[in-house]
C-alpha positions as CSV (number, residue, x, y, z in Angstrom):
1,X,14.1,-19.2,1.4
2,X,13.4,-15.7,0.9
3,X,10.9,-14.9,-1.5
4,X,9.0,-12.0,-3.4
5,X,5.6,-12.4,-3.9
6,X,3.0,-10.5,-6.2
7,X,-0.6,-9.5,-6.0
8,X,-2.8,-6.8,-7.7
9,X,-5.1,-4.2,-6.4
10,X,-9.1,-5.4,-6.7
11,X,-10.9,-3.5,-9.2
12,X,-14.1,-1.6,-8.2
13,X,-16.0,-3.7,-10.9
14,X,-16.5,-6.4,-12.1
15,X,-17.5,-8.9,-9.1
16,X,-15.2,-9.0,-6.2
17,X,-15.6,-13.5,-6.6
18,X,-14.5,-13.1,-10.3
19,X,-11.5,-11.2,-9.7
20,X,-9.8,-13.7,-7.4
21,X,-10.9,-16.2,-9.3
22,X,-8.8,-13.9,-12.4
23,X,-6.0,-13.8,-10.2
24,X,-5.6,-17.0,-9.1
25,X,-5.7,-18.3,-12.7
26,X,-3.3,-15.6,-13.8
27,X,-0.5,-16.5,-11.3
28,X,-1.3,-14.4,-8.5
29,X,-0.3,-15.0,-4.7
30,X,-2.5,-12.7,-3.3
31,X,-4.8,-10.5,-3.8
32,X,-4.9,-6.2,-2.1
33,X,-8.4,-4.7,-1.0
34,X,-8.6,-0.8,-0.9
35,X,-11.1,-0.9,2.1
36,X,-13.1,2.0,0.6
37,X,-16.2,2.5,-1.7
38,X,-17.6,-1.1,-2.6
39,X,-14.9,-2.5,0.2
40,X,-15.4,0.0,2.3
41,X,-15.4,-1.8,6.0
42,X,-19.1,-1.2,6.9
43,X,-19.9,-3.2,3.7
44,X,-17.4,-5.9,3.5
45,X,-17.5,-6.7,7.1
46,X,-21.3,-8.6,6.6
47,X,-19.2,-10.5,4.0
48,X,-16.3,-11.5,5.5
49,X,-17.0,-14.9,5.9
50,X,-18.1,-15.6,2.2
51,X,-14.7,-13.3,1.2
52,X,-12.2,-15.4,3.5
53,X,-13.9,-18.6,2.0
54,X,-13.2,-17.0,-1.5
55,X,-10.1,-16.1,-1.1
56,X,-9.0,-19.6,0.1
57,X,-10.6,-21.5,-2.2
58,X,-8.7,-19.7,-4.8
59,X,-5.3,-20.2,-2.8
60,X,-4.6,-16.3,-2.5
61,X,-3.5,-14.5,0.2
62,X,-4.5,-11.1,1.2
63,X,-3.4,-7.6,1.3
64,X,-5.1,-4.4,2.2
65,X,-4.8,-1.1,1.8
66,X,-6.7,1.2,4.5
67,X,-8.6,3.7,3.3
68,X,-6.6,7.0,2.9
69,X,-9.8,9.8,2.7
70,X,-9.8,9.8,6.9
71,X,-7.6,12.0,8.3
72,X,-5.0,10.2,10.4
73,X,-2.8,13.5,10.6
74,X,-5.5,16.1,11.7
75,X,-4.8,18.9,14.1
76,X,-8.4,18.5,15.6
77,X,-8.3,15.5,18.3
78,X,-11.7,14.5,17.7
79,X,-10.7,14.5,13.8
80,X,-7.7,12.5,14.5
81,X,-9.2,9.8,17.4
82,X,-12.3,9.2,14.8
83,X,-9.7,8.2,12.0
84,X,-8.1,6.5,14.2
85,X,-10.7,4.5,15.9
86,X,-12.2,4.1,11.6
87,X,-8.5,2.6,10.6
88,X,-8.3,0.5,13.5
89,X,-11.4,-1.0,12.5
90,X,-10.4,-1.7,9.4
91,X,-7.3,-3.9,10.5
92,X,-10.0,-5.7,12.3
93,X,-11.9,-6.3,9.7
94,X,-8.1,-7.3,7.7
95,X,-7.4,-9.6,10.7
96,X,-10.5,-11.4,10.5
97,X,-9.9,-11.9,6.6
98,X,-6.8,-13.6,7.4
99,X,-4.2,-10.3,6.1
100,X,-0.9,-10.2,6.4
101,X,0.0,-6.8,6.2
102,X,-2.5,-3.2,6.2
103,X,-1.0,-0.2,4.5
104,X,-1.6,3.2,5.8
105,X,-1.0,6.4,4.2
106,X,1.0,9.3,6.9
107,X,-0.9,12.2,5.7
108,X,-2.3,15.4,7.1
109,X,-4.8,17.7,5.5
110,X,-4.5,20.2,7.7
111,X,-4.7,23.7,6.3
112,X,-1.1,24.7,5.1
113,X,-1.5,28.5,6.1
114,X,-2.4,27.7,9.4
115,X,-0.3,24.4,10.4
116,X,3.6,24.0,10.0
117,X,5.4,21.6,7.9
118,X,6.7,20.4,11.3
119,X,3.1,20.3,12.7
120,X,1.5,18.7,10.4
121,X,4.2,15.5,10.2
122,X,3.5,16.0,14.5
123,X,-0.1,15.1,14.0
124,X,0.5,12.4,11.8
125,X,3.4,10.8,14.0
126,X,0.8,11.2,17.2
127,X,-2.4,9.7,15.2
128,X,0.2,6.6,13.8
129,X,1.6,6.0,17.4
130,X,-2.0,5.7,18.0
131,X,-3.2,3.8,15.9
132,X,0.2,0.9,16.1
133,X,-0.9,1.2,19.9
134,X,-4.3,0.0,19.4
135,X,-3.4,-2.8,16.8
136,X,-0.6,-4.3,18.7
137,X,-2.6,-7.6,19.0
138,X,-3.4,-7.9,15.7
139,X,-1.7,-10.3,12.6
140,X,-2.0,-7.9,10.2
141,X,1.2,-5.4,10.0
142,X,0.9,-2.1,9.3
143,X,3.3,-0.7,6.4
144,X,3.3,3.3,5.9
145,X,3.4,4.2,2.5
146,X,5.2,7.2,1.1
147,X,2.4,8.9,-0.2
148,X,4.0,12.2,-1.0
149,X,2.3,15.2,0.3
150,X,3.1,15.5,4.5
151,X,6.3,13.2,4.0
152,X,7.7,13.6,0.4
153,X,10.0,10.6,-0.1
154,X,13.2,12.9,1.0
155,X,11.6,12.7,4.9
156,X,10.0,9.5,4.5
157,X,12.9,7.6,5.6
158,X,13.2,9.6,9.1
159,X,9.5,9.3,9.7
160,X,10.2,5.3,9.8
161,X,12.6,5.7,12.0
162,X,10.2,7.6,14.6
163,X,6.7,5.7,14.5
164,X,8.8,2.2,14.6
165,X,6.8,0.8,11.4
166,X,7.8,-1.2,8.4
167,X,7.1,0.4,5.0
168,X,5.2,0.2,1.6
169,X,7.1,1.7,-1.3
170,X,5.4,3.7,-4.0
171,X,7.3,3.6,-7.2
172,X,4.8,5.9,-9.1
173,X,4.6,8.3,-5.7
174,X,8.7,7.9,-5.6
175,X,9.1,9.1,-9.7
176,X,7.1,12.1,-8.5
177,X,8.8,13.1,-5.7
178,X,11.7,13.6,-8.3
179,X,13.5,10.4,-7.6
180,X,15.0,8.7,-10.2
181,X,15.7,5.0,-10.5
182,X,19.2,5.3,-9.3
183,X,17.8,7.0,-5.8
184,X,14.6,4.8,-5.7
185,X,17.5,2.4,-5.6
186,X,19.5,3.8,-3.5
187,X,16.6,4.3,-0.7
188,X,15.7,0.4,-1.0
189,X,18.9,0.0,-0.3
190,X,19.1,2.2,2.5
191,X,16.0,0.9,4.1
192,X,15.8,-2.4,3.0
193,X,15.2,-4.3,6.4
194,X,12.3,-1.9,6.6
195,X,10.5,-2.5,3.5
196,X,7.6,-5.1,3.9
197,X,5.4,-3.9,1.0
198,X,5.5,-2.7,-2.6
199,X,3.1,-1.2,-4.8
200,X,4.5,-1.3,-8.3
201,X,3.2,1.3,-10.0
202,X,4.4,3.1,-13.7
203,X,3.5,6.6,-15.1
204,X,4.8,9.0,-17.5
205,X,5.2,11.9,-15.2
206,X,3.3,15.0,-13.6
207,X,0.6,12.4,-12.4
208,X,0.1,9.3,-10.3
209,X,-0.9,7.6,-13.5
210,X,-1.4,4.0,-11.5
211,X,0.2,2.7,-14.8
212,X,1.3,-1.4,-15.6
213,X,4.7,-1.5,-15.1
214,X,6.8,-1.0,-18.7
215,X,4.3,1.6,-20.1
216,X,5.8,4.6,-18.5
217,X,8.8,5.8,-18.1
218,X,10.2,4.1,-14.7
219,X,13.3,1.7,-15.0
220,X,12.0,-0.6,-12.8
221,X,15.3,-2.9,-13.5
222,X,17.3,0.0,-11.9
223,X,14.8,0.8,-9.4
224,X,14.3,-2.1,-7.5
225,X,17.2,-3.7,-8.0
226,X,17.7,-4.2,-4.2
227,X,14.6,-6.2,-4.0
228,X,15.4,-8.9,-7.1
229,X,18.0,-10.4,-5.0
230,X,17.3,-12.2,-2.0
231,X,14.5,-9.8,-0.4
232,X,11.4,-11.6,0.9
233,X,8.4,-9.3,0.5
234,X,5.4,-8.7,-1.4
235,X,4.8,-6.4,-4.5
236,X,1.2,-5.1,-6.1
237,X,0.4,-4.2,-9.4
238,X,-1.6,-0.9,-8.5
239,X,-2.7,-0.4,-11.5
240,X,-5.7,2.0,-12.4
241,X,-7.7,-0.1,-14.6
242,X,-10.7,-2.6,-14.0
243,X,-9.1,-4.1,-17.3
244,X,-7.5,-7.3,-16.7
245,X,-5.6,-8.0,-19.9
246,X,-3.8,-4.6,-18.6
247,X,-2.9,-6.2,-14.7
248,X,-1.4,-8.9,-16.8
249,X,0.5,-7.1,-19.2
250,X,2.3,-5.6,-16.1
251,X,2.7,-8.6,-14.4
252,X,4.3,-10.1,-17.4
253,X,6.5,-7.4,-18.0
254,X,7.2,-7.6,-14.4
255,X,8.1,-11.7,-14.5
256,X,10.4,-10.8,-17.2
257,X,12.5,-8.4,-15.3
258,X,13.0,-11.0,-12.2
């Protein structure tokens, strides 16, 4: 039976083995790792084991997000092969940990006097192919996230068709790109055999606020209204906080809506 499930991004602090202990208590089927600062992959690689033995004890599956500060989509081929070879490592370290799915972020930060619109999407197409080509044997899936920027939601939906991937939906980076919940909707519906992952994220505008969902302004009823009906997937709570009784409030409000 198809089935949505819903996890929450790992604060920074407190103690990695308390929040999926919180989660688990709170409802949670999984939980998502940004592999970056305190999870960056040089530091939770020596902990693996004791973090797959966590996560299992606390029946939660697992969800990360690679981290998005290398430069996938740099004109430089060194650049690029490095962040390449660093996010491949990191779906290493995700298969290891038992993941199910790795989200990536199709951005360039190439200099935009000196690099093309056109370009810059090239280098991040080339340094994806790459880096699907050298995870192929891996369980963990990648899921390309519109992240704005290089592929603003209004080309997001062509670059899927070209690296062959499965995607994460932003709401919060979708409400910036100008979308409103009728198009969010209509996208999902568009590309719903290609959506694997969703990070369910509110704001008020003009920022990527990383808000609970119901305390901005996204109509998340309307929005993802494609998803509430029969889609099998998972959905985190990205939320900005290290405050727990705000993840929860989102969740709730979130429970509610389905």
């Amino acid at each position: 039976m198809p089935e949505l499930r819903t996890g929450f991004t790992v604060p920074l602090e407190p103690d990695l083995s308390r929040s999926i202990e919180w989660g688990a208590d709170a409802g949670f089927d999984f939980v998502e790792l940004l592999l970056d600062g305190p999870f960056a992959r040089d530091r939770l690689g020596p902990r693996r084991g004791a973090v797959a033995d966590l996560l299992a004890a606390a029946g939660l599956d697992l969800v990360v997000h690679l981290p998005f500060a290398v430069d996938v989509g740099s004109p430089f081929a060194p650049v690029r092969e490095g962040a390449v070879a660093e996010l491949a490592a990191g779906v290493e370290l995700a298969d290891a940990l038992g993941a199910e799915t790795a989200v990536v972020h199709p951005q360039s930060r190439a200099w935009g006097l000196g690099w093309s619109v056109d370009e810059r999407r090239g280098f991040v197409r080339d340094g994806l192919g790459d880096l699907r080509e050298r995870t192929a044997g891996l369980d963990p899936i990648l899921a390309v996230e519109n992240a704005g920027d290089t592929f603003p939601i209004d080309a997001f939906g062509d670059l899927l068709g070209t690296v062959g991937l499965p995607a994460t939906f932003d709401t919060g980076h979708a409400a910036l790109d100008g979308f409103s919940a009728t198009e969010m909707a209509d996208f999902l519906a568009a590309h719903r055999d290609r959506i694997r992952h969703v990070h369910l994220s509110d704001t008020r505008g003009g920022a990527d606020e990383h808000l609970p969902v119901g305390m901005g302004t996204i109509d998340f009823e309307t929005a993802l209204a494609p998803l509430l009906d029969g889609w099998s997937g998972t959905a985190t709570h990205e939320v900005g906080t290290e405050d727990f009784d705000a993840i929860a409030l989102g969740k709730r409000h979130f429970d509610e809506l389905r």
